[in-house]
N, C-alpha and C positions, 0 to 999 in steps of 0.2 A: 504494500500500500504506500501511497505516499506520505510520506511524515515531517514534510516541510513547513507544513500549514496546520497551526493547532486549533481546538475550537473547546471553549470551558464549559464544562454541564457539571450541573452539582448532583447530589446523588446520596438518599442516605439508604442506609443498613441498620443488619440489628446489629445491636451492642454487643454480643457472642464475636462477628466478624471483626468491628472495631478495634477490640481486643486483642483477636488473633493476630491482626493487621499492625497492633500496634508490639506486640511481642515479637514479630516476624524482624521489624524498622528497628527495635532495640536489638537483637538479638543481629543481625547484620552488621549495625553500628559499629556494635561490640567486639565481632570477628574483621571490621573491617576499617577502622574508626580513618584512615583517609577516604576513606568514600562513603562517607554519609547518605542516607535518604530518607526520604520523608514519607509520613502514611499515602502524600497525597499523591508520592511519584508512585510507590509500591503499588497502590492503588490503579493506578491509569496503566501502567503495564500490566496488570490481571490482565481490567477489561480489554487492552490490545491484543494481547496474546489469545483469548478469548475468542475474539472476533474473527482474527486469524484461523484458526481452530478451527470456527465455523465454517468459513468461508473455504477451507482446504476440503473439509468434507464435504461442501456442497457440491466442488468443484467435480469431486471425485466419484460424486452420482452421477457426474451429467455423462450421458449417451456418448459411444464414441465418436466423433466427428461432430459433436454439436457446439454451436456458439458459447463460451462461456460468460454470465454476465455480466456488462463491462461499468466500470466503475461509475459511483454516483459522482455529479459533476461540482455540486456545491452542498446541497443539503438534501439527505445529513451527511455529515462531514466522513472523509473517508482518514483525513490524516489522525494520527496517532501516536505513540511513542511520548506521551504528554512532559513537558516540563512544568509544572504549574506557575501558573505566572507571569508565562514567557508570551 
């Protein structure tokens, strides 16, 4: 996907995730403390990777020889890899 172009969505969860999410960002820090990150980049790469995911398996139904579908042009947004903020 493209990942030039970011676009901000907010988005909550339960507190169970949060949690996890926030254990995951300590727990990296910790093992990596020059490369820091935040819940809210940890977070944005799930949902990329995710989508990714998705979209590899949808790929991988489609019929042989048939058109793949080709990327949305503005919205919703297709880029990812989020830096929040940026």
């Amino acid at each position: 996907m493209n990942n030039d172009q970011r676009y901000f969505i907010m988005i909550s969860i339960p507190m169970s995730y949060a949690y996890a999410l926030s254990k995951q960002v300590r727990d990296h820090n910790q093992r990596q403390p020059n490369q820091n990150v935040s819940i809210e980049k940890l977070a944005a790469e799930a949902v990329c990777d995710y989508v990714d995911r998705i979209e590899q398996m949808e790929a991988a139904l489609q019929p042989a020889g048939a058109k793949s579908p080709s990327e949305p042009e503005q919205y919703p947004p297709a880029a990812c890899k989020a830096e929040v903020g940026k």
